[in-house]
N, C-alpha and C positions, 0 to 999 in steps of 0.2 A: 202828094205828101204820103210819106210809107203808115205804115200801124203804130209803130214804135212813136213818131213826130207824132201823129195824131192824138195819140195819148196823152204825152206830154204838155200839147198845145191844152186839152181840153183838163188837165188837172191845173195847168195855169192860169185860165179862166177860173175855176171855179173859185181858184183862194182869191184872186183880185175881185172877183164877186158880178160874174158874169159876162154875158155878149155886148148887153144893150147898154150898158153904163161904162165902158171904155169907146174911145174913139177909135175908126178903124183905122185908120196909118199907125196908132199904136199895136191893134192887133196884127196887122200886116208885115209890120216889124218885127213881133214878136216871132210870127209864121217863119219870117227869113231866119231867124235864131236859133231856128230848130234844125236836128241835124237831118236830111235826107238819108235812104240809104241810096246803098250803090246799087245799079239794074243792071246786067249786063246786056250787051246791045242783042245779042243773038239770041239767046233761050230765054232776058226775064226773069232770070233766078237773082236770088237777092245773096248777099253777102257780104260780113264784115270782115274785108281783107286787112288786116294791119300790115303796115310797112315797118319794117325793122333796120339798125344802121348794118353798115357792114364795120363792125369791131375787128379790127384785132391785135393781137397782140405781142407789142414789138420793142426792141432792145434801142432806144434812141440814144447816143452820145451828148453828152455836156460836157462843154470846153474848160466853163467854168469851174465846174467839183471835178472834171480830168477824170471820168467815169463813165460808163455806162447806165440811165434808167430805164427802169423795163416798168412801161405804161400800155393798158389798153386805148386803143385811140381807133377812130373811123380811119377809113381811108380819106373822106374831104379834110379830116386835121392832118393827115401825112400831107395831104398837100400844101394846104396850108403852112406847115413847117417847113417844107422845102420849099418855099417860096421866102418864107419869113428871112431862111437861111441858118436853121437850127432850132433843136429843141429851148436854148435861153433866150434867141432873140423871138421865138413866136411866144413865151410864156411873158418875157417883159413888154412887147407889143397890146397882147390881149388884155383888157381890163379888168380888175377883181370880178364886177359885177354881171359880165362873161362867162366867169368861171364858175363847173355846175358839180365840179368835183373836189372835193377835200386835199384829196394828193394833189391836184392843178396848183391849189391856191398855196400849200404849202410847199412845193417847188420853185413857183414864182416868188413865194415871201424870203426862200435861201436867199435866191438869186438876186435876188434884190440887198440882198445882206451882201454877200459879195461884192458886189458891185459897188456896193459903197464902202465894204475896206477896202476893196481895192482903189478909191478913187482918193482916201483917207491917206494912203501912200506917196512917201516923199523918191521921187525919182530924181537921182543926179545924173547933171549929162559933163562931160570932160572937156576943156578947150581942145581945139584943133591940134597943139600940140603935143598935150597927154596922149593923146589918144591914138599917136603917131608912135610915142615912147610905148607903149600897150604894145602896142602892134608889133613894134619889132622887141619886145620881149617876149612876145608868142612868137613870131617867127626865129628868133634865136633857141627857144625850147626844142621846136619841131626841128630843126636844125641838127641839136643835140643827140635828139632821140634818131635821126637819120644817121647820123655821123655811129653813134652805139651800135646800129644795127647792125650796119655795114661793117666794124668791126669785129663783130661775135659771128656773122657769117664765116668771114674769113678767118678767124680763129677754129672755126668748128670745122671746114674747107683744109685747114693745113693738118688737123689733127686727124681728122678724115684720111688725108693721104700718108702722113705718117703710120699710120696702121696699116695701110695699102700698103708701105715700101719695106714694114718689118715683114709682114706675110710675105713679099716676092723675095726678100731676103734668104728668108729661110728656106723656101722652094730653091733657091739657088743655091745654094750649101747643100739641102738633100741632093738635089741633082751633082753637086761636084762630089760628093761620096761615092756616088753611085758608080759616078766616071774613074774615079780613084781605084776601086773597088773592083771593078770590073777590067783596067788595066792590071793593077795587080793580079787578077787571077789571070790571065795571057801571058 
């Protein structure tokens, strides 16, 4: 038992009021209670190493609010999320009484809001034969828009070369001057 345990041990005696007036599997007990320190194996030197998480802090996606939150979190809850399959399904998985953070529990309280308008919502589905009519009224739209395009190419394609055949045009009228021109002077 270290200094620190020994102390403790023997101020917990005194307020219970002694050695000889407690049983000892109670004080045995009590010995187990107490913390040890650490020895290291080699030199013997004593130290209170604390272990700290590895935090950090990262930009997680929710499907549901169609955002980004930016949360501190360990690396065991990344994994934990990417197991769960997402920042809303590991916050709806994990239980309030889990939860050791304020923003935890107020992200899961959204999500849980969500989830219940969205479940609040009336969804219609189309008979088989709507939904044939749908389809080829989008397929007659994209149609459209193909048929359009096709002809504003070829509109911009003739007016393209009409401008190409006024310029050779007149290339050829200056060259027939030229010829004119230069006959008359001979």
């Amino acid at each position: 038992m270290s200094f620190r345990a020994r102390e403790m041990y023997k101020k917990v005696v005194r307020r219970v009021g002694g050695e000889g007036k407690l049983p000892a599997e109670l004080m045995k007990s009590v010995k187990d209670m107490l913390p040890n320190s650490k020895v290291s194996e080699d030199g013997g030197n004593k130290s209170r190493r604390s272990w700290k998480p590895n935090v950090q802090e990262k930009r997680l996606f929710s499907y549901i609010h169609d955002r980004h939150i930016r949360v501190k979190v360990t690396t065991h809850a990344l994994r934990c999320i990417d197991k769960a399959g997402g920042i809303d399904e590991y916050l709806l998985k994990t239980p309030y009484k889990k939860m050791d953070t304020e923003m935890g529990i107020a992200w899961k309280a959204k999500i849980e809001k969500m989830y219940s308008e969205l479940a609040e919502m009336e969804v219609g589905f189309f008979p088989p034969e709507e939904e044939a009519k749908i389809d080829q009224g989008f397929d007659e739209v994209r149609a459209a828009k193909r048929d359009f395009r096709r002809e504003a190419r070829r509109a911009l394609a003739k007016q393209r070369q009409l401008e190409a055949g006024e310029d050779q045009t007149t290339e050829v009228t200056d060259k027939k001057e030229e010829v004119s021109t230069t006959a008359a002077a001979a």
